[in-house]
Every structure is written in structure tokens, then in C-alpha cells.
Backbone as numpy.savetxt, mean C-alpha at the origin, in Angstrom:
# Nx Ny Nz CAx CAy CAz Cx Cy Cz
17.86 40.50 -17.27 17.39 39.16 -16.97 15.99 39.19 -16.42
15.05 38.07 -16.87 13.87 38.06 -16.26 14.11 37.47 -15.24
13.03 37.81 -14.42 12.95 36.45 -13.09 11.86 35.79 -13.58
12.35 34.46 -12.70 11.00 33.44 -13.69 10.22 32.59 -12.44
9.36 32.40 -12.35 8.39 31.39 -11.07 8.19 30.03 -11.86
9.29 29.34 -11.08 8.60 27.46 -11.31 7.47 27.65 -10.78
6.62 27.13 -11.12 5.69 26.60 -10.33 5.86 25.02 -10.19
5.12 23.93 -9.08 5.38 22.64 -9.18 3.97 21.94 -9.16
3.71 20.81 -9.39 1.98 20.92 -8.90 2.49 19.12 -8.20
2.32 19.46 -7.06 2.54 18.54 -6.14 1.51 16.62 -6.35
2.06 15.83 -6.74 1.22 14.82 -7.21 1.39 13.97 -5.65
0.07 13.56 -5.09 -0.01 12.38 -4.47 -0.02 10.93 -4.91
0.24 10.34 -4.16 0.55 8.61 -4.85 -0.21 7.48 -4.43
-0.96 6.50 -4.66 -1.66 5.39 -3.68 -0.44 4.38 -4.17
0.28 3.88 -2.90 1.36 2.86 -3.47 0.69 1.57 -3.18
1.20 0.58 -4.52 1.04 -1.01 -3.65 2.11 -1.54 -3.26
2.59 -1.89 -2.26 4.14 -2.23 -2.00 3.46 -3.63 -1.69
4.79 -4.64 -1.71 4.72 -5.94 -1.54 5.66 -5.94 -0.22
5.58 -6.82 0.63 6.35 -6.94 2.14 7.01 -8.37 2.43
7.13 -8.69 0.78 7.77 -10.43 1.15 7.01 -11.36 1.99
7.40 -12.53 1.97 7.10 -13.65 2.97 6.53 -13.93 4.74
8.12 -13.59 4.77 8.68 -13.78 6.45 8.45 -12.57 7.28
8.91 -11.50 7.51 8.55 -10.94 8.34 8.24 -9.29 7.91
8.68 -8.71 9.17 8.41 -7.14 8.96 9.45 -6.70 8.68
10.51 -6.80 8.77 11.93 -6.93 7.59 11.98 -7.72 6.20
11.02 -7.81 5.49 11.50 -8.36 4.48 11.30 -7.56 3.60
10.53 -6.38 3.95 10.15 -4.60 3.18 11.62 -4.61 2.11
11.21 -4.09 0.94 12.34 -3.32 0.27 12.69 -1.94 1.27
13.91 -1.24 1.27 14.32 -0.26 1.40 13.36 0.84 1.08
13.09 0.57 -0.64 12.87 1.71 -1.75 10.85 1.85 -0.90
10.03 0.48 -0.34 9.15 0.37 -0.01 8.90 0.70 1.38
9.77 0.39 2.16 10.33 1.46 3.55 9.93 2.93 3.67
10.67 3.35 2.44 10.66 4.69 2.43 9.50 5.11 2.25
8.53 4.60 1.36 7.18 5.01 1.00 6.57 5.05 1.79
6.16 3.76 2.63 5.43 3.59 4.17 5.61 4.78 4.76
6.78 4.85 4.79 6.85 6.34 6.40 6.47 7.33 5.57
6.72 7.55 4.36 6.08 9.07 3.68 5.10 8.94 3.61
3.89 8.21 3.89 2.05 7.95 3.90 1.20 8.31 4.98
0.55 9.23 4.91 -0.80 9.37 5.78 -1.51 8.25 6.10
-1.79 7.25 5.45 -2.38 6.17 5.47 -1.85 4.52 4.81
-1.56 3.75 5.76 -0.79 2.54 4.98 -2.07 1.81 5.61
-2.90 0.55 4.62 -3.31 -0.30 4.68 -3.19 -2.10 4.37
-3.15 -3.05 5.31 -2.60 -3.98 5.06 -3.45 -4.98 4.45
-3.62 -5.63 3.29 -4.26 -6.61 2.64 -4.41 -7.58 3.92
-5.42 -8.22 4.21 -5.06 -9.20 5.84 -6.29 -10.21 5.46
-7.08 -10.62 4.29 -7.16 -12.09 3.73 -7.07 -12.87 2.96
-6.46 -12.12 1.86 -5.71 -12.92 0.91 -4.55 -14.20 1.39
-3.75 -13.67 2.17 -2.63 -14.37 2.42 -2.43 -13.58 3.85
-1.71 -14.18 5.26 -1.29 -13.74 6.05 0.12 -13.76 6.51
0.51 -12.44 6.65 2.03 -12.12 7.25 2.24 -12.88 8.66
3.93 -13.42 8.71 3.84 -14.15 9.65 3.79 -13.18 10.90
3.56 -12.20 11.03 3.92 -11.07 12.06 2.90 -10.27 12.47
2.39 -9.85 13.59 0.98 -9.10 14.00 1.18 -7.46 13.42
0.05 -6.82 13.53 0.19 -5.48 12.77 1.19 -4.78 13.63
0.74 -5.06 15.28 1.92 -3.94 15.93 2.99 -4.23 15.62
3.70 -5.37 15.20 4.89 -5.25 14.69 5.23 -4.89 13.80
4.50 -4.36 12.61 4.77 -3.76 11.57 4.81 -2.12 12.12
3.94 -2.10 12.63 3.69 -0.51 12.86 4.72 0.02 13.71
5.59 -0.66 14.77 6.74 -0.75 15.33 7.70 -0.39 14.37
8.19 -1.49 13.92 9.02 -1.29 12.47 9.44 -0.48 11.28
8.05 -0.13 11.24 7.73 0.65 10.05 7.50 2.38 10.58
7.13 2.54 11.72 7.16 3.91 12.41 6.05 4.71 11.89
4.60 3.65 11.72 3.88 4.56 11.32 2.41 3.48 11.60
1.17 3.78 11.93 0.20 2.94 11.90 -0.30 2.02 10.67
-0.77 1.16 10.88 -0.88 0.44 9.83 -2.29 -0.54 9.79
-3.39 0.38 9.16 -4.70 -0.36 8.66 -5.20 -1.76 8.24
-5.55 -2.85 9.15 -6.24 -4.18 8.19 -7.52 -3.85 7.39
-6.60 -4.25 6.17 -8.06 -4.39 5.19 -8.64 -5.17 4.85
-9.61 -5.95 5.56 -10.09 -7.24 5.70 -11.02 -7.65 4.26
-11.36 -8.77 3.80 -11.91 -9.00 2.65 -12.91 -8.02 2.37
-13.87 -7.85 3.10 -14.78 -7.17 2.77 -14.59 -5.81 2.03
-13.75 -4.96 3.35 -13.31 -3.78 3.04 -12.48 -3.93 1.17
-11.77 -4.89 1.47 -10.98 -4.24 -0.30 -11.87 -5.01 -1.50
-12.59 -5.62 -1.25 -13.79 -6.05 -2.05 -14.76 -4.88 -2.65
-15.46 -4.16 -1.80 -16.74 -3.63 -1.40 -16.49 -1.85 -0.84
-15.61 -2.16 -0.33 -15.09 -0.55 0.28 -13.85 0.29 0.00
-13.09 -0.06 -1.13 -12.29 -0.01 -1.57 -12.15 1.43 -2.03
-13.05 1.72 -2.20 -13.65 3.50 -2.52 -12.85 4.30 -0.91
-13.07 3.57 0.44 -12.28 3.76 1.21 -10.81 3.91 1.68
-10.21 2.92 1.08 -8.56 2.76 1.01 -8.07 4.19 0.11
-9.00 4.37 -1.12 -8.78 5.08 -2.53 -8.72 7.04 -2.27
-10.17 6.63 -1.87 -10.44 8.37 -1.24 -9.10 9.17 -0.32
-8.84 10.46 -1.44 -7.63 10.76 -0.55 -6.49 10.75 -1.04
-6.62 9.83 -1.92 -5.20 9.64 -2.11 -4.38 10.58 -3.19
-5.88 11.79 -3.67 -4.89 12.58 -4.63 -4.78 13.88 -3.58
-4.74 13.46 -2.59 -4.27 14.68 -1.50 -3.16 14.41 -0.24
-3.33 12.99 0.04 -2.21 12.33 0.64 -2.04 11.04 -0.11
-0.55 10.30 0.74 -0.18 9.57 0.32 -0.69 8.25 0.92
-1.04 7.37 0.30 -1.39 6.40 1.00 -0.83 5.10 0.29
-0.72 3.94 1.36 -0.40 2.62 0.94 -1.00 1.65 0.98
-0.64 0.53 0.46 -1.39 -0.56 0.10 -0.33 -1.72 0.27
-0.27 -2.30 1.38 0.70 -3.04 1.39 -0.14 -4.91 1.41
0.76 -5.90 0.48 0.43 -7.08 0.35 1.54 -7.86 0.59
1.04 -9.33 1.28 2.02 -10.00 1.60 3.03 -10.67 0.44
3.80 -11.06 0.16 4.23 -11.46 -1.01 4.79 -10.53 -2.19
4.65 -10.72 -3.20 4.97 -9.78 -4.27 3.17 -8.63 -4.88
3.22 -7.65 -4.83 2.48 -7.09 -5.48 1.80 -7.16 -6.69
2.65 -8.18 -7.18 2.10 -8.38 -9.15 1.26 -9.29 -8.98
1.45 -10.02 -7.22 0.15 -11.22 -7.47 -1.18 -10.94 -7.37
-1.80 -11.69 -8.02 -3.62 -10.85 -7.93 -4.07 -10.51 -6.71
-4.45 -8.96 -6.24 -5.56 -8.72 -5.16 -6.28 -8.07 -5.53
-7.42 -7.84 -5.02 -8.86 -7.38 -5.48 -8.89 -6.05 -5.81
-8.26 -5.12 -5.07 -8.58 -3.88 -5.35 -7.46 -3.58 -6.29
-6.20 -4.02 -6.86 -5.76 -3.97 -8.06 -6.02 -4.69 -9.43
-6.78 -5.01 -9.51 -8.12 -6.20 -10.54 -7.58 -5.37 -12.21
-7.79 -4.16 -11.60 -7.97 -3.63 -12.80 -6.56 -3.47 -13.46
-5.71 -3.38 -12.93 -4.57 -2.99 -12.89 -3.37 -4.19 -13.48
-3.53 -5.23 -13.10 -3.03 -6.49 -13.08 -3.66 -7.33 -13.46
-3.37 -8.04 -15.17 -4.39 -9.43 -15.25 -4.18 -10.89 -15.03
-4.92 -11.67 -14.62 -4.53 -12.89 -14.42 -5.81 -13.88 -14.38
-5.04 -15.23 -14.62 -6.20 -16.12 -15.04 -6.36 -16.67 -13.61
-7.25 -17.25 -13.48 -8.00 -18.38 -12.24 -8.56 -19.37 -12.57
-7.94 -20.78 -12.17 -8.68 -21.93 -12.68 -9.32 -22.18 -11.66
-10.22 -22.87 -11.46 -10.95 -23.30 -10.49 -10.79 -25.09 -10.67
């Protein structure tokens, strides 16, 4: 018999999780889990606002948790990004994730009437 070496090549992830409506419980489970596995979770904070302050997320969630204010995911987004094929990082939005935010543009299309 040979012996054989798996090798694995370890992939990092930038997640966008969505956090529902209402509060800091309204996290999926499956989005729970991701948060606490992240070096870095950042919170979308002007698109739309969570009814709940960050320390309560970061309470909750058992891990710190970044505002990414317009500017930043506009303009600095290179910031949130960097990293992330070495840790894990998040991207958390209020509501559902499929709805348009800036630094997923590319990712997600949608119209805008004005």
C-alpha cells in the first residue's frame, strides 16, 4: 500500500449575511455561525438602520462588529475587501442581502427609478 498526503488549500470567505428587520435575533442560525467564524464583521449603517445599537449586536453575536458608514462602502470598500483571502470577514445588511448595497453592485443587479 502507498501512503498518500491530502493536501487541502484552505479558502477564505467575505460573507454578506442579511440580519432581518427587528433586532439582533433576527440573524439566521446558518448566518450566526459565520459571524463568530470572522476576523472581521462589518455593519452596512446607511442604507437602512437596525433597530438595535452595535453593542448589542456585538453582545449577541460574541464578536466585534464594524460600522460601515456611506462613505466607507462607497469609496473604501477596498477596506472591508482587503484580507479577506486570508481571513474571514463579514458584511452584514439590514434586511435581506439580495437588496441593493453598494459594495455588492457588482454582484447583484437592479433597477432604480428616480
Amino acid at each position: 500500500q502507498r501512503n498518500s498526503v491530502t493536501t487541502c488549500k484552505i479558502i477564505m470567505v467575505l460573507y454578506f449575511i442579511g440580519l432581518g428587520l427587528g433586532d439582533e435575533k433576527d440573524i439566521t442560525v446558518k448566518g450566526l455561525e459565520a459571524v463568530r467564524g470572522c476576523a472581521r464583521c462589518y455593519l452596512e449603517h446607511y442604507t437602512a438602520i437596525l433597530g438595535v445599537d452595535r453593542e448589542k449586536l456585538e453582545k449577541f453575536y460574541g464578536v466585534p462588529v464594524l460600522e460601515a458608514d456611506r462613505d466607507m462602502v462607497e469609496t473604501q470598500a477596498d477596506k472591508i475587501i482587503d484580507g479577506a483571502d486570508k481571513e474571514n470577514v463579514a458584511f452584514l445588511v439590514v434586511g435581506d442581502v439580495f437588496a441593493y448595497h453598494s459594495l455588492a453592485w457588482p454582484l447583484f443587479s437592479t433597477t432604480q427609478v428616480s
